[in-house]
C-alpha positions in Angstrom: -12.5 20.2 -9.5 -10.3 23.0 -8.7 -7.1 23.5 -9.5 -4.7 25.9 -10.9 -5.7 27.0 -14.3 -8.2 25.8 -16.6 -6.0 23.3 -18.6 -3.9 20.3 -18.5 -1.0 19.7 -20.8 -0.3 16.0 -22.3 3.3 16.2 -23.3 6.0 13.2 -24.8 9.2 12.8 -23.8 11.9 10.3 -25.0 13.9 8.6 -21.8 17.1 6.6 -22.4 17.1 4.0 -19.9 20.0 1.6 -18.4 20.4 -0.3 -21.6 22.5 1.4 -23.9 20.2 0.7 -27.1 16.3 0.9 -25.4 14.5 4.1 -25.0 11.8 4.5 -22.8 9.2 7.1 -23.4 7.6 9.3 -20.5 4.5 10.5 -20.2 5.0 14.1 -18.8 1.3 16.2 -17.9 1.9 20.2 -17.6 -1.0 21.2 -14.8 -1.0 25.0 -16.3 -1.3 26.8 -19.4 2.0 26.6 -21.1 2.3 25.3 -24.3 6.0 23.8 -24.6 7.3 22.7 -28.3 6.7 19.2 -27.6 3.2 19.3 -26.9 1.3 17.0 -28.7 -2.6 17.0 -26.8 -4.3 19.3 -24.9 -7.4 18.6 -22.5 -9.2 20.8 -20.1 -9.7 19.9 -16.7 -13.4 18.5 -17.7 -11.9 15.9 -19.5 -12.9 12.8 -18.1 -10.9 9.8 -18.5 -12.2 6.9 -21.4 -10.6 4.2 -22.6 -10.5 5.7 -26.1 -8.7 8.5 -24.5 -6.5 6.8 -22.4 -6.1 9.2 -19.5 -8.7 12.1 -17.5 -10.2 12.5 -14.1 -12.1 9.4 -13.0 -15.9 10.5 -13.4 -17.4 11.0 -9.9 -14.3 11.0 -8.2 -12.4 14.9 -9.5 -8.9 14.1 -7.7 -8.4 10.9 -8.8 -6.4 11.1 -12.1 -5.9 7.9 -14.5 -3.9 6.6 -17.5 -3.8 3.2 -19.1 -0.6 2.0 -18.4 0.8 -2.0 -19.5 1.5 -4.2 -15.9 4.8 -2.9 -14.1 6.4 -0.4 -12.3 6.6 3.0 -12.6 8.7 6.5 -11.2 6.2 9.3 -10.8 7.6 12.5 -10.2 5.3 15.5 -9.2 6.6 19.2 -9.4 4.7 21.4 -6.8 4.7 24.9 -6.9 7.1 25.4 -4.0 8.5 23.2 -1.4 6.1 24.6 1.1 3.3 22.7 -1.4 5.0 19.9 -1.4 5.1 19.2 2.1 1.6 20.1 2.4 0.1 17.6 0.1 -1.3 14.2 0.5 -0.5 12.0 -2.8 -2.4 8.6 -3.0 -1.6 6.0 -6.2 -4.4 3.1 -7.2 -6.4 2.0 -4.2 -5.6 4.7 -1.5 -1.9 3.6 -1.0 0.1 6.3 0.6 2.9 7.8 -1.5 3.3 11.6 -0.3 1.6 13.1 3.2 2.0 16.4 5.1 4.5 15.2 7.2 7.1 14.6 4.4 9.5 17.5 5.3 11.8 17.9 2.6 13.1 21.0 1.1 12.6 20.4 -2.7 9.5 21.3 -5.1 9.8 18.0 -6.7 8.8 14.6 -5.2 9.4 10.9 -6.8 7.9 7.6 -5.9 7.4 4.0 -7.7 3.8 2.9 -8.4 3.4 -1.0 -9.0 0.5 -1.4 -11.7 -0.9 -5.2 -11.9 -3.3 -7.2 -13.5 -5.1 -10.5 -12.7 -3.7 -12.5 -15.5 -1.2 -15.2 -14.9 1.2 -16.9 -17.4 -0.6 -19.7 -19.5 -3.9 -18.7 -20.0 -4.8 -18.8 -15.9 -5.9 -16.0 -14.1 -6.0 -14.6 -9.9 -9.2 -15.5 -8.6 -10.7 -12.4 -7.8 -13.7 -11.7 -5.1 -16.7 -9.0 -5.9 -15.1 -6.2 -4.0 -11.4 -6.2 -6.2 -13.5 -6.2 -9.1 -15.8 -3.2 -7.6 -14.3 0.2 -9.7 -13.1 1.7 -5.9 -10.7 -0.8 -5.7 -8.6 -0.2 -8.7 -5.4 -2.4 -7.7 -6.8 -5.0 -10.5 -7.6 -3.0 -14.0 -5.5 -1.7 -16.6 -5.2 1.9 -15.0 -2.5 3.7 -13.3 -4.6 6.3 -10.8 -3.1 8.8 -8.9 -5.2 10.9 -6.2 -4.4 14.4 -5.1 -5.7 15.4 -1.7 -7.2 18.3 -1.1 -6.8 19.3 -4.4 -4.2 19.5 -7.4 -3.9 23.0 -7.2 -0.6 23.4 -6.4 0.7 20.5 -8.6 3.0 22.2 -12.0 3.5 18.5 -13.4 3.8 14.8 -13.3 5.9 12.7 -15.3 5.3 8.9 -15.2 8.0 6.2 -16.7 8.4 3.2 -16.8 11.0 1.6 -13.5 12.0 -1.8 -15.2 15.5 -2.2 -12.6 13.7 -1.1 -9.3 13.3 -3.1 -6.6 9.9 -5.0 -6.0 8.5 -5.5 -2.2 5.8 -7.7 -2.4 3.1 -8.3 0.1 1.4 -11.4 0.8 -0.9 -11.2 3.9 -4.3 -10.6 4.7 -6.8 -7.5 5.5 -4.6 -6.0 8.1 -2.2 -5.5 5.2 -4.3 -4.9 2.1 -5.0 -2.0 0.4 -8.3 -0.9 1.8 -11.1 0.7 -0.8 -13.5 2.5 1.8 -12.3 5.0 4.7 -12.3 4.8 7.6 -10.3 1.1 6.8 -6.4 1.1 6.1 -3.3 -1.5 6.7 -0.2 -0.8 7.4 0.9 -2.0 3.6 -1.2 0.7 2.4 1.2 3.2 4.0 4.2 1.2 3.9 5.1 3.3 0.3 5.4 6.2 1.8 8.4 5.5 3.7 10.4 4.0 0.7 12.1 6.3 -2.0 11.2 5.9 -6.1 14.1 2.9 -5.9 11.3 0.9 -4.4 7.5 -0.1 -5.4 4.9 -1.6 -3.0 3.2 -4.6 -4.7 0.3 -5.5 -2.3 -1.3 -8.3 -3.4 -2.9 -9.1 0.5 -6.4 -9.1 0.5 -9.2 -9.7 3.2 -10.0 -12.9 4.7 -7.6 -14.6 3.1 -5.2 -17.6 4.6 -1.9 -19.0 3.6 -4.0 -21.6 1.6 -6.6 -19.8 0.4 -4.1 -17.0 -0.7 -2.3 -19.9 -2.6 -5.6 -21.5 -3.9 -6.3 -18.5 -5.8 -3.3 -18.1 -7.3 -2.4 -14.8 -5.2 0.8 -16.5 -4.7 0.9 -17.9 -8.2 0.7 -14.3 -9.6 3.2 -12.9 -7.4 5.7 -16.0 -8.9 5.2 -14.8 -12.3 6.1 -11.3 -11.8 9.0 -11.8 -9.1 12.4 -11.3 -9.8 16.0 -11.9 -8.2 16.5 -9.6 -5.7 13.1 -7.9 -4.9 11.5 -9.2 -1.2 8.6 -11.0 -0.5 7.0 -10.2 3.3 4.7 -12.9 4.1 2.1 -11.7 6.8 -1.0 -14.1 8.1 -2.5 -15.9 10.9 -5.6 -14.3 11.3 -7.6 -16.4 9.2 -5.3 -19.3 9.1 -6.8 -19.5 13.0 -10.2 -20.2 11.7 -9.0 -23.4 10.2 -11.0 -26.1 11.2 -9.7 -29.5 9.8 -8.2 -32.2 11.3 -4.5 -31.7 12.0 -4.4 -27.6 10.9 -2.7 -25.2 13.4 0.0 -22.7 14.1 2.7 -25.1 14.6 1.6 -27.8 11.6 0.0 -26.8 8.6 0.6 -22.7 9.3 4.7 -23.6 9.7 4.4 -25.6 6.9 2.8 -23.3 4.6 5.4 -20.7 5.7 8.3 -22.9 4.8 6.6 -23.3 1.0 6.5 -20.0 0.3 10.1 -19.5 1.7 11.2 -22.5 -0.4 9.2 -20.6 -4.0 10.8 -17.3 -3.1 14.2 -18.4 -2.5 13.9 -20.5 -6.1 13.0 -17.1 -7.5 16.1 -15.5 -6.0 14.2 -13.2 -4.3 14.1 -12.3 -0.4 11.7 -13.5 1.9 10.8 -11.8 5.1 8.5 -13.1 7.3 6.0 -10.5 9.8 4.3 -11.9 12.8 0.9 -11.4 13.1 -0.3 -7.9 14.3 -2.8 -8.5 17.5 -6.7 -7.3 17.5 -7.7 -5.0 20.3 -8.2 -7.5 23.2 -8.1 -6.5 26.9 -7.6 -7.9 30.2 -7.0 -6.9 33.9 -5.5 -3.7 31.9 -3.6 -4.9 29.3 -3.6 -5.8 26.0 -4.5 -9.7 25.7 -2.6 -12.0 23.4 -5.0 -13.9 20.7 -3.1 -14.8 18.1 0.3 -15.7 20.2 0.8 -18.9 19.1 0.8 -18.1 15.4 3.4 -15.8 16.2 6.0 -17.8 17.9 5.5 -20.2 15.1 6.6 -17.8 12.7 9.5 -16.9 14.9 10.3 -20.7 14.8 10.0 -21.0 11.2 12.4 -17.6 10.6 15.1 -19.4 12.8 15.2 -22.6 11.0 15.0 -21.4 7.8 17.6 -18.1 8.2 14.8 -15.9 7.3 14.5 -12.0 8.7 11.1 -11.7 10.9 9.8 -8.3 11.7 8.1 -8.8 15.1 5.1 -7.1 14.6 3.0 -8.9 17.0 5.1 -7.7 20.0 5.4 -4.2 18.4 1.9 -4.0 18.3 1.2 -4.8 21.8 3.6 -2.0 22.9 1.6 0.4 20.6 -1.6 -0.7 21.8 -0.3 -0.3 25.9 1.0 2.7 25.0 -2.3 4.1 24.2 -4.3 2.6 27.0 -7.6 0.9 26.9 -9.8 3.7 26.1 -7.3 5.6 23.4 -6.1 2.5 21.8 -9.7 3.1 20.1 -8.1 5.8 18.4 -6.3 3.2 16.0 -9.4 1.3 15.2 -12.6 2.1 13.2 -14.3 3.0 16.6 -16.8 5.5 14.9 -20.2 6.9 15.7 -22.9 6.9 13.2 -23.0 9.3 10.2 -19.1 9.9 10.6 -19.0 8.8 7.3 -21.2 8.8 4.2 -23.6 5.8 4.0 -22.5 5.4 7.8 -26.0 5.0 9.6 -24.8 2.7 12.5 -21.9 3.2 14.5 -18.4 1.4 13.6 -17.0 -1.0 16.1 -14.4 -3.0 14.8 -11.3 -4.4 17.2 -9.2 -6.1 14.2 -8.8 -3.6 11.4 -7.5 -0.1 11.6 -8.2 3.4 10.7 -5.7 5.7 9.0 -3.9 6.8 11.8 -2.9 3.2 13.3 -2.2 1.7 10.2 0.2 4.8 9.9 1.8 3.4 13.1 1.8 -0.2 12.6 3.7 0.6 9.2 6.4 2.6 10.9 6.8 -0.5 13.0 7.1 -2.5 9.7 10.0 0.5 9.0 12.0 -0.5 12.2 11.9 -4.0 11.5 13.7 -3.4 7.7 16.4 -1.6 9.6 17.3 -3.9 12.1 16.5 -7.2 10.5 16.5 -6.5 6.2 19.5 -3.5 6.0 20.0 -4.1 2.4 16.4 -2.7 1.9 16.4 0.3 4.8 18.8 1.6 1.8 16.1 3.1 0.1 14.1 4.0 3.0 13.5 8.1 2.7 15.7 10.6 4.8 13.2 12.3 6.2 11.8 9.2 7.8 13.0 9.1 11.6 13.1 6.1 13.9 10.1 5.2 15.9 9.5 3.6 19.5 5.8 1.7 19.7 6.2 2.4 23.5 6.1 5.7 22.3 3.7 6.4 19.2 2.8 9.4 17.3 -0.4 11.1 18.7 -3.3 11.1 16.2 -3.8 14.0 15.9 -0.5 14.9 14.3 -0.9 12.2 11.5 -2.2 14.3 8.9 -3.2 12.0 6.1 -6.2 13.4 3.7 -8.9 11.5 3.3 -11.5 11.9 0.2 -14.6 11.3 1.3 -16.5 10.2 -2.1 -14.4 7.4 -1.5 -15.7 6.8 1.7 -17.4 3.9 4.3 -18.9 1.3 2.3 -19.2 -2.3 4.1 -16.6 -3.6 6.8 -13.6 -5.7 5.3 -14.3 -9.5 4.7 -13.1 -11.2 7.7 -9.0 -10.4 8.5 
């Protein structure tokens, strides 16, 4: 681990918050050698994080820094030596989510965004049922640690300050693996990135996983969790169709049980006083006579149909997607999927062909659609979005090779995503 001198300063400091009688303490690390009157530890940058401890480098992973932090939100702010740093860096919070990238062109040293910490347990005793990969230590969206990854390195990081964010808004994502945080590169979703493109008034609480339905994702009390933790006013975006196409029994389909499931989590947000915004279905890369071919239409006119009836925003993301994907071509819309040859990545020995899930870069784009659809269809929220993100065209996407989003890659290819 390399970074800018040989020790790492733990420092208190006392926050008064919006209520005029709580205080809310701050955790505040000093990445250099000075020794301010309220420091109270001091660790070197071998320190490796333990639970007795409470806060170090993750062992076998140098750039991923964790604390044991209670369920909730949190501001981070992290002071870079210079502006220039700052918009040089890639910062990534629990499992890979996108919070800073080298694109970020703003001229200030200091950068703040909201980190959503969760945990699997549920009001009265019941608990999320989680699969063998969330409980696998490279997907840290489950445990009791805040983790924050700096990419290449943390040399030019001064400080970070973490406290608590009770008042922020909450989005919360309900979806499947096109949405998920994804452990293993070359994988991402586009609500991996979406956190990027929001400022330190909002937090990303992704609760999607892979494979998942809209009953399945209820039977395990996904949606239960999400319930328990929502307030008034925070958003719930409700993404899936993938798997809910795989349903086999009698009667299931886009426009019976899949609108009717859509209406039921409508009805819980809406009795939490929260917003709910439904997102059609994303397509996989299909083509025919030279065009992208529709598999997953039906499931995303019935979401359109269930957004009309119930006077809910819908973010079109199936149709954006298709004008990404055309925009590429055939051959280059490769470019946004893990199309890789072998030994790309570590523990790669076989190439990587996968037409549903994305890589970095066109998760990046798919999320920048996600950004257009807040502004036109949820304006309250495209408040908060940050000013240095522009507008974007799907008919006219970003080429990859100007996303610039570091990649670490001890925390790389692993096994393909469980189904969609």
């Amino acid at each position: 681990m390399t970074i800018k001198t040989t020790t790492i300063v733990l420092l208190y400091a006392l926050f008064v918050s919006a209520g005029p009688t709580r205080a809310e303490q701050a955790k505040v690390f000093s990445f250099g050698s000075e020794l301010g009157r309220d420091t109270v530890a001091q660790v070197d940058t071998s320190t490796k994080y333990s639970a007795d401890l409470g806060y170090g480098w993750m062992p076998e992973q140098p750039n991923l820094f964790a604390l044991t932090m209670p369920e909730g939100n949190y501001e981070v702010s992290v002071t870079f030596d210079s502006p220039e740093a700052a918009a040089s860096a890639t910062v990534k919070a629990e499992t890979r989510r996108l919070m800073l990238m080298q694109q970020d062109r703003i001229n200030d040293s200091v950068r703040r965004f909201a980190v959503n910490v969760r945990r699997p347990g549920i009001d009265g005793g019941r608990w999320v049922s989680l699969n063998d990969r969330e409980k696998n230590p490279l997907s840290p969206h489950w445990d009791e640690l805040l983790t924050i990854e700096f990419l290449p390195d943390a040399k030019s990081v001064r400080s970070v300050t973490i406290k608590p964010a009770t008042d922020i808004i909450t989005v919360y994502l309900a979806g499947d693996s096109t949405v998920t945080d994804q452990p293993s590169e070359p994988w991402s979703a586009w609500g991996q990135c979406l956190p990027r493109f929001f400022d330190s008034g909002v937090a990303v609480a992704n609760h999607a996983e892979s494979g998942r339905a809209l009953s399945s994702f209820r039977g395990e009390r996904r949606f239960d969790k999400i319930l328990s933790t929502i307030k008034k006013g925070d958003y719930l975006f409700i993404q899936f169709g993938h798997n809910d196409q795989k349903d086999r029994r009698e009667g299931a389909g886009p426009f019976t049980t899949y609108k009717q499931d859509l209406e039921d989590f409508i009805t819980k947000a809406n009795e939490k006083a929260a917003h709910p915004v439904l997102v059609t279905p994303m397509e996989r890369r299909r083509w025919s006579g030279g065009q992208p071919f529709e598999t997953l239409s039906e499931y995303a006119e019935a979401v359109r149909q269930v957004g009309a009836k119930q006077n809910v925003p819908v973010i079109d993301l199936h149709r954006m997607s298709l004008a990404f994907y055309e925009a590429l071509g055939e051959t280059d819309s490769k470019r946004a999927f893990v199309h890789y040859p072998a030994n790309t990545f570590p523990r790669q020995a076989t190439p990587l062909k996968d037409d549903t899930h994305h890589n970095t870069y066109g998760a990046y784009e798919l999320a920048r659609c996600v950004v257009e659809g807040i502004r036109s269809a949820v304006p309250e929220l495209a408040k908060h979005l940050r000013k240095d993100v522009g507008t974007f065209d799907p008919w006219h996407p970003d080429a990859p090779e100007t996303v610039k989003i570091l990649e670490h890659q001890n925390r790389g290819q692993a096994s393909t995503p469980e189904g969609s």
